[in-house]
Gaussian input, Z-matrix of N, CA and C with variables (Angstrom, degrees):
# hf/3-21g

backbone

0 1
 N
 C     1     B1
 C     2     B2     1     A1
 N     3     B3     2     A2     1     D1
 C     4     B4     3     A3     2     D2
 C     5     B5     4     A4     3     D3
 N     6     B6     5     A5     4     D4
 C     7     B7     6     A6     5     D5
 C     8     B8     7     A7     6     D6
 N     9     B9     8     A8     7     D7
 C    10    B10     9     A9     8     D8
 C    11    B11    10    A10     9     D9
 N    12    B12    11    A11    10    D10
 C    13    B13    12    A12    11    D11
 C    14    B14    13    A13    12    D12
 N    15    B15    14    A14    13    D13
 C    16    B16    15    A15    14    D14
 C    17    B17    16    A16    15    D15
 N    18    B18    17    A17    16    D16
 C    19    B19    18    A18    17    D17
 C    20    B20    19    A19    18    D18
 N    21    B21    20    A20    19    D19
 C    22    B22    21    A21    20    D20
 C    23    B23    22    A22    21    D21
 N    24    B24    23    A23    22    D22
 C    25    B25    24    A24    23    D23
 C    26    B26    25    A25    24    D24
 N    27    B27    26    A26    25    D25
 C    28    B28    27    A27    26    D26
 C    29    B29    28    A28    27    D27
 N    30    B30    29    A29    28    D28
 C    31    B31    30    A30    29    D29
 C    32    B32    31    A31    30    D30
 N    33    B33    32    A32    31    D31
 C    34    B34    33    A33    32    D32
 C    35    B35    34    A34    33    D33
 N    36    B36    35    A35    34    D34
 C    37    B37    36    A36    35    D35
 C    38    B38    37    A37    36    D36
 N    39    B39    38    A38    37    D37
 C    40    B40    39    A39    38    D38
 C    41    B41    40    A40    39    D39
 N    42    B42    41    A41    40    D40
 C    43    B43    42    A42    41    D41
 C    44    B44    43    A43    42    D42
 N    45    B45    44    A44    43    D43
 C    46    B46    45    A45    44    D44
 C    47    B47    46    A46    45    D45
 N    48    B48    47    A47    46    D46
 C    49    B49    48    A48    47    D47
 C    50    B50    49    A49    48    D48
 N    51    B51    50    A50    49    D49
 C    52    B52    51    A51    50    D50
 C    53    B53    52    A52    51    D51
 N    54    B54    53    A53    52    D52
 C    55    B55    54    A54    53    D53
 C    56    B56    55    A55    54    D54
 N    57    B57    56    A56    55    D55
 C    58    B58    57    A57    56    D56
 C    59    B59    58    A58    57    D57
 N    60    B60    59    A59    58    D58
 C    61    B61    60    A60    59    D59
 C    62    B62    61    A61    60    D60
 N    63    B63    62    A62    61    D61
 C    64    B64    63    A63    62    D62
 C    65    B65    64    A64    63    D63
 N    66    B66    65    A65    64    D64
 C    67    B67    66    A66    65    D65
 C    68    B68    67    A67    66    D66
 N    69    B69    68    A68    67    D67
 C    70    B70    69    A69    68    D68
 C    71    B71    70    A70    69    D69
 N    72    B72    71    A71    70    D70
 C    73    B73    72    A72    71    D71
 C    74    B74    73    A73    72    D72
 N    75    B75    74    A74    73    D73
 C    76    B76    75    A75    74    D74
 C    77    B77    76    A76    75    D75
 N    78    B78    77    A77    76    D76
 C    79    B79    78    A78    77    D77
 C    80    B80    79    A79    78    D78
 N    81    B81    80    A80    79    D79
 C    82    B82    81    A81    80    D80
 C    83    B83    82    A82    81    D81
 N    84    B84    83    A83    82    D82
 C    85    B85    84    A84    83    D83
 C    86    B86    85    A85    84    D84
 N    87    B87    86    A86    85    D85
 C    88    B88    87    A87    86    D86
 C    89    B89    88    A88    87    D87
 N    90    B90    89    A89    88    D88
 C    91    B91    90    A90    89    D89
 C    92    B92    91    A91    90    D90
 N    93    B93    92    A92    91    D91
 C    94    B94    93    A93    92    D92
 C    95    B95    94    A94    93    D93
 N    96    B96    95    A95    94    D94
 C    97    B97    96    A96    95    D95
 C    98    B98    97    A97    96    D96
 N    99    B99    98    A98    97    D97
 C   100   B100    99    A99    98    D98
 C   101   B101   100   A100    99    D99
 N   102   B102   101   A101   100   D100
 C   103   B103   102   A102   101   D101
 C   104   B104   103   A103   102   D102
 N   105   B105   104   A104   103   D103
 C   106   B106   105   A105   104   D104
 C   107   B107   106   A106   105   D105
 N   108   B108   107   A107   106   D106
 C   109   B109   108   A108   107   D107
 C   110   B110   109   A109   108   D108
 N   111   B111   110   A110   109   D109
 C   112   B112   111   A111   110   D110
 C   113   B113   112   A112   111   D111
 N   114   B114   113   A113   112   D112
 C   115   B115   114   A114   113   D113
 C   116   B116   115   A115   114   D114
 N   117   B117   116   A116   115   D115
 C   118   B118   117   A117   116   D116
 C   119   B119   118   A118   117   D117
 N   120   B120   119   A119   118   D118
 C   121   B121   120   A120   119   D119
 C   122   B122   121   A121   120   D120
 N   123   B123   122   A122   121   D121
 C   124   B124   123   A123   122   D122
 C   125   B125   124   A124   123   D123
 N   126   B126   125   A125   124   D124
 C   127   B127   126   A126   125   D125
 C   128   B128   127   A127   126   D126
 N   129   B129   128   A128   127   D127
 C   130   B130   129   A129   128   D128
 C   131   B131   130   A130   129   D129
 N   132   B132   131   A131   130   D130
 C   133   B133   132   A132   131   D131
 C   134   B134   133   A133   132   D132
 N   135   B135   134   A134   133   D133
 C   136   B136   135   A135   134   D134
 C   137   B137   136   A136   135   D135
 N   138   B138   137   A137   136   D136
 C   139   B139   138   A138   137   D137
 C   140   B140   139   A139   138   D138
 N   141   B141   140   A140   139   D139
 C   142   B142   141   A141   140   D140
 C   143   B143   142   A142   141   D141
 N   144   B144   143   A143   142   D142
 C   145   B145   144   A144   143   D143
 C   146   B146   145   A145   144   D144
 N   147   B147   146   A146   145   D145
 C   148   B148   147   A147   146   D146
 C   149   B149   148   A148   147   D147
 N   150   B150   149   A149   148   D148
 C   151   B151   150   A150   149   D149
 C   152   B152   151   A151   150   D150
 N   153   B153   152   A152   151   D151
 C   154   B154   153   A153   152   D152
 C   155   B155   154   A154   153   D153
 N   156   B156   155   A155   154   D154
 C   157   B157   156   A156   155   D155
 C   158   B158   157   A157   156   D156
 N   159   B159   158   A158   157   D157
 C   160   B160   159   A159   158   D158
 C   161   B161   160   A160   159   D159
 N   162   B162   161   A161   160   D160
 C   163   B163   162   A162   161   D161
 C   164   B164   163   A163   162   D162
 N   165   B165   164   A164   163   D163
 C   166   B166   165   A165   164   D164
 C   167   B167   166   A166   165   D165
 N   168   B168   167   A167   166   D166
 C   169   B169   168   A168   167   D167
 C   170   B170   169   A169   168   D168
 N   171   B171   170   A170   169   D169
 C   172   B172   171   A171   170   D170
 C   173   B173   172   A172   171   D171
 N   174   B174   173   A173   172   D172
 C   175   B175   174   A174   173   D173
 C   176   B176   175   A175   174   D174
 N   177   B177   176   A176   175   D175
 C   178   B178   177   A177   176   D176
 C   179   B179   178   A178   177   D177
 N   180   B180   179   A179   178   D178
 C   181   B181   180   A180   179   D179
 C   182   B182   181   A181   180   D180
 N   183   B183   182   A182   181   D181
 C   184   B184   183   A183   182   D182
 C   185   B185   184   A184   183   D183
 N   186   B186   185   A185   184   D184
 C   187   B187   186   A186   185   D185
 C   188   B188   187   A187   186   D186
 N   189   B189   188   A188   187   D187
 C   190   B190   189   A189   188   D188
 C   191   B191   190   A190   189   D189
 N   192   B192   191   A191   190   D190
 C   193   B193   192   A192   191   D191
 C   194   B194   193   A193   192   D192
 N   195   B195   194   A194   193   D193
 C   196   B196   195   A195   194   D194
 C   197   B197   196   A196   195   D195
 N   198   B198   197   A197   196   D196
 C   199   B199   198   A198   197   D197
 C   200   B200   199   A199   198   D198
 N   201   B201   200   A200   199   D199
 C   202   B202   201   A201   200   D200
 C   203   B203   202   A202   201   D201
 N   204   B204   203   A203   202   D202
 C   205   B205   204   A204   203   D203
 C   206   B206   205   A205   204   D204
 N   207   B207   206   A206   205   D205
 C   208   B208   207   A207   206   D206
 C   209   B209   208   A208   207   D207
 N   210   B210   209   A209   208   D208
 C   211   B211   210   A210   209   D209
 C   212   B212   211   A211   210   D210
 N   213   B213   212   A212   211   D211
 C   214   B214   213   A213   212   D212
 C   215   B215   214   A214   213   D213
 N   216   B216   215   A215   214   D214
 C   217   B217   216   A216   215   D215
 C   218   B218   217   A217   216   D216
 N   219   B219   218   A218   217   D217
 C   220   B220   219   A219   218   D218
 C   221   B221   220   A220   219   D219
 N   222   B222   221   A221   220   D220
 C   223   B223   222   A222   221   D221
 C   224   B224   223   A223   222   D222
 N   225   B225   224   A224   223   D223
 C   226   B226   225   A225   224   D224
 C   227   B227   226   A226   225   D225
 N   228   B228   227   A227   226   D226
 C   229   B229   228   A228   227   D227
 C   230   B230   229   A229   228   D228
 N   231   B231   230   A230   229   D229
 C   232   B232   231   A231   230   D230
 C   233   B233   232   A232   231   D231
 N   234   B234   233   A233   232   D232
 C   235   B235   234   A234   233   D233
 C   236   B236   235   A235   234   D234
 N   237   B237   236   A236   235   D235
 C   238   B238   237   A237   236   D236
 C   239   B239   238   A238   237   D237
 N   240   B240   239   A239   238   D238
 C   241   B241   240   A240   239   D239
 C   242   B242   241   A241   240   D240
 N   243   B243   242   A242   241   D241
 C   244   B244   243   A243   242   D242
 C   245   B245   244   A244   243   D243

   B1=1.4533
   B2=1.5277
   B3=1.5938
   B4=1.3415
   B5=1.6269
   B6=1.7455
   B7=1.4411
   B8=1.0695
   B9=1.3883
   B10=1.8377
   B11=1.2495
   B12=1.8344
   B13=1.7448
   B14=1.7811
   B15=1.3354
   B16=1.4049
   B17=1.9204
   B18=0.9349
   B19=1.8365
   B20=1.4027
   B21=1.2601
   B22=1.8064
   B23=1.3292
   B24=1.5370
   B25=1.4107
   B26=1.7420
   B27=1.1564
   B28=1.4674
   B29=1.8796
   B30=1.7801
   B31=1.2424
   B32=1.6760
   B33=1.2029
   B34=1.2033
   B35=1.7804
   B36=1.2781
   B37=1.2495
   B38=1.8589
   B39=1.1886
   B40=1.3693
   B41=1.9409
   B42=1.6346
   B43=1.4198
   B44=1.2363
   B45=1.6435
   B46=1.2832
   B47=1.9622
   B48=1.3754
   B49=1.6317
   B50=1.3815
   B51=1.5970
   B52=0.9964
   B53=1.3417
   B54=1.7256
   B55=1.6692
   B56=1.5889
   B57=1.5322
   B58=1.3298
   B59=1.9296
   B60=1.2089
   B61=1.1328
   B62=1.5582
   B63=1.3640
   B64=1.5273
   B65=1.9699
   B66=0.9309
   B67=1.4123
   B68=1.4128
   B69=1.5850
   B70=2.0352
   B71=1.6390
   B72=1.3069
   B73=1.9872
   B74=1.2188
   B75=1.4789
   B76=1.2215
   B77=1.6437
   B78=1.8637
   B79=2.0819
   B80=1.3038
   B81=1.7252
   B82=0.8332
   B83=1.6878
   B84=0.9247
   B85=1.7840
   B86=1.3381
   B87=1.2506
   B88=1.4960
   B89=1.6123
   B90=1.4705
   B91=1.0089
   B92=1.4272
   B93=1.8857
   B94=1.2595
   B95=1.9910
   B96=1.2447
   B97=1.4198
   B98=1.7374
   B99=1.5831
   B100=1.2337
   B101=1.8484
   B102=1.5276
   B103=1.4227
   B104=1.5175
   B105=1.4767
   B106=1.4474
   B107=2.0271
   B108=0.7962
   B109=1.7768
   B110=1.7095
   B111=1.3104
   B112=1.6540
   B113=1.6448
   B114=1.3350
   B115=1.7546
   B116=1.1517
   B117=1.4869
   B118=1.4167
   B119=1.7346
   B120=1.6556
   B121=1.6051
   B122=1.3252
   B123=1.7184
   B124=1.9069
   B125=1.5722
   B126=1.0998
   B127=1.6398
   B128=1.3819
   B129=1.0397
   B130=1.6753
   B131=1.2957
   B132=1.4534
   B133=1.6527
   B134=1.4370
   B135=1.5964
   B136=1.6124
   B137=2.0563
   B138=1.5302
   B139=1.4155
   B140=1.5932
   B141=0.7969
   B142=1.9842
   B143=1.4753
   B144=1.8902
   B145=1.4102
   B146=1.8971
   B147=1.3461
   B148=2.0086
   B149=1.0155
   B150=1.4089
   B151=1.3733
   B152=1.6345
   B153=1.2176
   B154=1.6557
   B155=1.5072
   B156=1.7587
   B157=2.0423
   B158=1.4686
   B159=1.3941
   B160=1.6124
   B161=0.9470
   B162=1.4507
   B163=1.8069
   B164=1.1096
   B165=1.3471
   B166=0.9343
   B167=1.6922
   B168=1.2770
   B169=1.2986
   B170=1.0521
   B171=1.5109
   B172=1.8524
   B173=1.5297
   B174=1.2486
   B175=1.1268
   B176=1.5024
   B177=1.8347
   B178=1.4760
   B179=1.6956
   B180=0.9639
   B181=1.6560
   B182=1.6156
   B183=1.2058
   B184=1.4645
   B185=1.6976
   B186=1.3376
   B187=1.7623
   B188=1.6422
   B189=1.4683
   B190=1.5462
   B191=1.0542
   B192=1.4654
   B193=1.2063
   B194=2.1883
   B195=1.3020
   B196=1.7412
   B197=1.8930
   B198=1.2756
   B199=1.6340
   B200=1.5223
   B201=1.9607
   B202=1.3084
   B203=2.3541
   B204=1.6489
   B205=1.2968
   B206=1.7115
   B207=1.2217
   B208=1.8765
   B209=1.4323
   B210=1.5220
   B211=1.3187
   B212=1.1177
   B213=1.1697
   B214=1.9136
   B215=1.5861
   B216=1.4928
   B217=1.2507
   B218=1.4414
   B219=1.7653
   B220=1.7070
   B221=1.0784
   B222=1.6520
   B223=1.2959
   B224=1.6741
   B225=1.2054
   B226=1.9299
   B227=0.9770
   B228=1.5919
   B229=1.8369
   B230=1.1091
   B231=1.5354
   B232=1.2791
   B233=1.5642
   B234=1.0304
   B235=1.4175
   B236=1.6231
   B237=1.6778
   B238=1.4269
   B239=0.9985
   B240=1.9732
   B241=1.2609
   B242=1.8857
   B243=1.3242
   B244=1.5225
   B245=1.5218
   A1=108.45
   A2=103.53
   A3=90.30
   A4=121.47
   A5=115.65
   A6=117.41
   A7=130.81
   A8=100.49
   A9=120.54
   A10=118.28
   A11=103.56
   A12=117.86
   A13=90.45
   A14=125.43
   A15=115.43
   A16=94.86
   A17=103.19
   A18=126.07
   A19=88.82
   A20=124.07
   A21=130.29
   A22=108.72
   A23=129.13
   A24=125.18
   A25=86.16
   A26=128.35
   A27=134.11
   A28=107.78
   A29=97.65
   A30=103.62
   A31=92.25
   A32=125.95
   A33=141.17
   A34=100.42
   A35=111.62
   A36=128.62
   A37=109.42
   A38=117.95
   A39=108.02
   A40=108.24
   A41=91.27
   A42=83.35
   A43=118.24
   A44=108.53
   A45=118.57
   A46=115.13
   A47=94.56
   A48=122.61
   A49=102.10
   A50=107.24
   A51=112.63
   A52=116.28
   A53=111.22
   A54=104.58
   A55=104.42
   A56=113.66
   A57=94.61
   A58=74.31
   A59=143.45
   A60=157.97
   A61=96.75
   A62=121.15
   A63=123.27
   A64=74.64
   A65=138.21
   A66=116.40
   A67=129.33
   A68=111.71
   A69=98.41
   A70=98.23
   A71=112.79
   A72=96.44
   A73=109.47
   A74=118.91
   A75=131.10
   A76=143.71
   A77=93.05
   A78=122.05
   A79=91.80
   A80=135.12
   A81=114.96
   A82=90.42
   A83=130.34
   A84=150.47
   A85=100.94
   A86=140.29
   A87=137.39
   A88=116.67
   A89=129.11
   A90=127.02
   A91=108.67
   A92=93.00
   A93=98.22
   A94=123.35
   A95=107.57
   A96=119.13
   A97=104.02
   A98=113.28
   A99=112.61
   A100=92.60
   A101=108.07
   A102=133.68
   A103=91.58
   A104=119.59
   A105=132.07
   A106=83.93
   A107=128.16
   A108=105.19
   A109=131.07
   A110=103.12
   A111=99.79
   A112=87.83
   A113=103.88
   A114=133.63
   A115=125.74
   A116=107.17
   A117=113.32
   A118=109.86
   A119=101.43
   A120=94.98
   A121=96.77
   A122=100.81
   A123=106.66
   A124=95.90
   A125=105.53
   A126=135.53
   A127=115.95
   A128=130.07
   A129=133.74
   A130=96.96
   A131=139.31
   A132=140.73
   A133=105.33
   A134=101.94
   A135=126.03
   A136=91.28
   A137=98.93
   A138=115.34
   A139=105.81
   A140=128.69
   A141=122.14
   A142=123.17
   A143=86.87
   A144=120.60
   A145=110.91
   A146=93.84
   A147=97.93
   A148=101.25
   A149=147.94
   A150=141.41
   A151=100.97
   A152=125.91
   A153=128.51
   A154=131.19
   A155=90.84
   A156=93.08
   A157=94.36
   A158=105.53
   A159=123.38
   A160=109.06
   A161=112.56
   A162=129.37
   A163=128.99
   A164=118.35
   A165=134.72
   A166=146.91
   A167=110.24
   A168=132.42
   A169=123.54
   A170=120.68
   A171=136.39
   A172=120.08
   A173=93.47
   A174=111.10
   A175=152.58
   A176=103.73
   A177=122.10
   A178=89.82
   A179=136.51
   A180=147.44
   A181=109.71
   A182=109.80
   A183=128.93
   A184=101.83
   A185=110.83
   A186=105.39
   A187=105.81
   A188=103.72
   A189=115.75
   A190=118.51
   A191=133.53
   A192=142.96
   A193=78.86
   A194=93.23
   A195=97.09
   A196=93.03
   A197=81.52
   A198=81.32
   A199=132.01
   A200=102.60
   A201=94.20
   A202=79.59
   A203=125.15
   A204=113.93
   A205=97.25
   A206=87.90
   A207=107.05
   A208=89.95
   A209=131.73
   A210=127.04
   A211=133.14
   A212=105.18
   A213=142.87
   A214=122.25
   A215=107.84
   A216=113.70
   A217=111.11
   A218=135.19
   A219=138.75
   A220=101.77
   A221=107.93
   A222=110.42
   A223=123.51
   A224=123.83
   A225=120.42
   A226=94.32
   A227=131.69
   A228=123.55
   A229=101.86
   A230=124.44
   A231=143.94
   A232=128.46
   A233=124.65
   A234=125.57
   A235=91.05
   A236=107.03
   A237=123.78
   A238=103.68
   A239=114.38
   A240=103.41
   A241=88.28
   A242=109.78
   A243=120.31
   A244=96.96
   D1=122.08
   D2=174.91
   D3=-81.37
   D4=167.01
   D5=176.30
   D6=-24.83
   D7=-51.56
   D8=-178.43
   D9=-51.29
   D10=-59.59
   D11=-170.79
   D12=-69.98
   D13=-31.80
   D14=-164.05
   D15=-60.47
   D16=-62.35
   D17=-168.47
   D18=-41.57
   D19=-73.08
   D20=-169.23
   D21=-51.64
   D22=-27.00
   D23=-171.29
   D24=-91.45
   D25=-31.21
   D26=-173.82
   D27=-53.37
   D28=-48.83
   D29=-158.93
   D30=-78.13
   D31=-34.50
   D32=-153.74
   D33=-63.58
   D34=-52.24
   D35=-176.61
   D36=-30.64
   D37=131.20
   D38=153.96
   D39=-103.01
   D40=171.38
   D41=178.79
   D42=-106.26
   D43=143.13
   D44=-152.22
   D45=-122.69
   D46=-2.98
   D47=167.37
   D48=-104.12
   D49=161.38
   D50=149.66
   D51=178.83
   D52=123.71
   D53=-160.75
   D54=-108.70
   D55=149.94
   D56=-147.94
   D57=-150.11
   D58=-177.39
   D59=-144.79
   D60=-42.96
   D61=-57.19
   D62=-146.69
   D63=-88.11
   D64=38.76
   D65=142.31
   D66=80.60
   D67=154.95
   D68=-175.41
   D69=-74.37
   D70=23.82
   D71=166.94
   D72=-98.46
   D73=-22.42
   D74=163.76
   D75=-25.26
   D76=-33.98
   D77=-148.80
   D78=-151.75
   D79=16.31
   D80=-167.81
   D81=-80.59
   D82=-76.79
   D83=171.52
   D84=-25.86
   D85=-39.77
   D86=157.98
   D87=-58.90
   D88=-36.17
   D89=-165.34
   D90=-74.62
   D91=-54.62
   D92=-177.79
   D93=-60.89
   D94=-33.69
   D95=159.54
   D96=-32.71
   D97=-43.53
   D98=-141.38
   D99=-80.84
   D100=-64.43
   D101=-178.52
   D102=-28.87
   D103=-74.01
   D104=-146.40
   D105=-64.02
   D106=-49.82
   D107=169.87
   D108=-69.97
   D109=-17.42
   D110=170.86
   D111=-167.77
   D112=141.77
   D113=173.94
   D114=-41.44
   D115=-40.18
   D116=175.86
   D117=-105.28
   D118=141.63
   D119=162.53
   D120=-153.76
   D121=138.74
   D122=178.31
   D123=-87.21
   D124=163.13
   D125=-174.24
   D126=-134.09
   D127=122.37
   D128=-174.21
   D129=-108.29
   D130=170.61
   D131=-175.39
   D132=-170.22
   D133=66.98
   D134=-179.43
   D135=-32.23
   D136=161.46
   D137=168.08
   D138=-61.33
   D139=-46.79
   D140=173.52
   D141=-23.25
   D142=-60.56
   D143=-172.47
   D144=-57.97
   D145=-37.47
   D146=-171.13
   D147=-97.05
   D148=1.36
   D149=178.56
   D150=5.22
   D151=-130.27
   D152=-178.85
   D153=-71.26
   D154=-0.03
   D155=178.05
   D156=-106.78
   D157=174.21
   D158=166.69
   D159=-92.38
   D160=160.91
   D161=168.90
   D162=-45.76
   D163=-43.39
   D164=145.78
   D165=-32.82
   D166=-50.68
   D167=138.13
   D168=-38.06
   D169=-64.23
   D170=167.85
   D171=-44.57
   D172=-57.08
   D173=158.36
   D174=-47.64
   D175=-37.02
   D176=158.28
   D177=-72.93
   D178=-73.01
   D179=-173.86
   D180=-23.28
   D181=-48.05
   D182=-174.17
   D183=-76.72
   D184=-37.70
   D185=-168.61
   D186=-74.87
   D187=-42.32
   D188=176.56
   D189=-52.64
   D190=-20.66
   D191=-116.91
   D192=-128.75
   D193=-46.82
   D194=-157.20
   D195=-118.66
   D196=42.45
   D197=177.27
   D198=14.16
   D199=56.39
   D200=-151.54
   D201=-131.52
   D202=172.40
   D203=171.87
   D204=-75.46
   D205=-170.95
   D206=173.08
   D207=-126.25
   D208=116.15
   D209=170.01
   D210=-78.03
   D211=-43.11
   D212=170.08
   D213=-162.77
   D214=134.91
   D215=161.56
   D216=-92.52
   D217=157.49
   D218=148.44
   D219=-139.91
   D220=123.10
   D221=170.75
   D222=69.07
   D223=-109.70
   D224=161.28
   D225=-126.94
   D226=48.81
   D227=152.24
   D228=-121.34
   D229=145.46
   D230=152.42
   D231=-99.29
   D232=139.42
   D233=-178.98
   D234=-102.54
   D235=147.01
   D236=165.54
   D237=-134.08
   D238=152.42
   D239=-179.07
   D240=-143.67
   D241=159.76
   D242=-175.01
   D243=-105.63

């Protein structure tokens, strides 16, 4: 896949996670549900969820977690990919 089509399927994505007070232990079993049917999944990380870390952080935490990459973070979304 080239960059381009990768980015456009990126932008295309709605988000279909979303971890919100109770934490990435919360979506872990949902996410992975999610990945193992299609490659890409966006991730949102409501203000609850980041208390004093970044998205980023959550986000590396969350990929490790569902044995999945971190493609890109914007803003409090993360892209995952299987």
């Amino acid at each position: 896949m080239t960059n381009d089509n990768r980015r456009q399927r990126i932008h295309d994505l709605d988000v279909t996670v979303w971890v919100g007070k109770n934490g990435i232990e919360a979506v872990v079993d949902e996410l992975s549900d999610q990945l193992a049917e299609r490659n890409l999944v966006k991730v949102k990380f409501l203000r609850a969820a980041r208390g004093g870390t970044t998205t980023e952080a959550l986000a590396d935490e969350l990929a490790d977690d569902v044995n999945a990459d971190l493609v890109e973070t914007r803003g409090h979304t993360a892209v995952l990919e299987r």
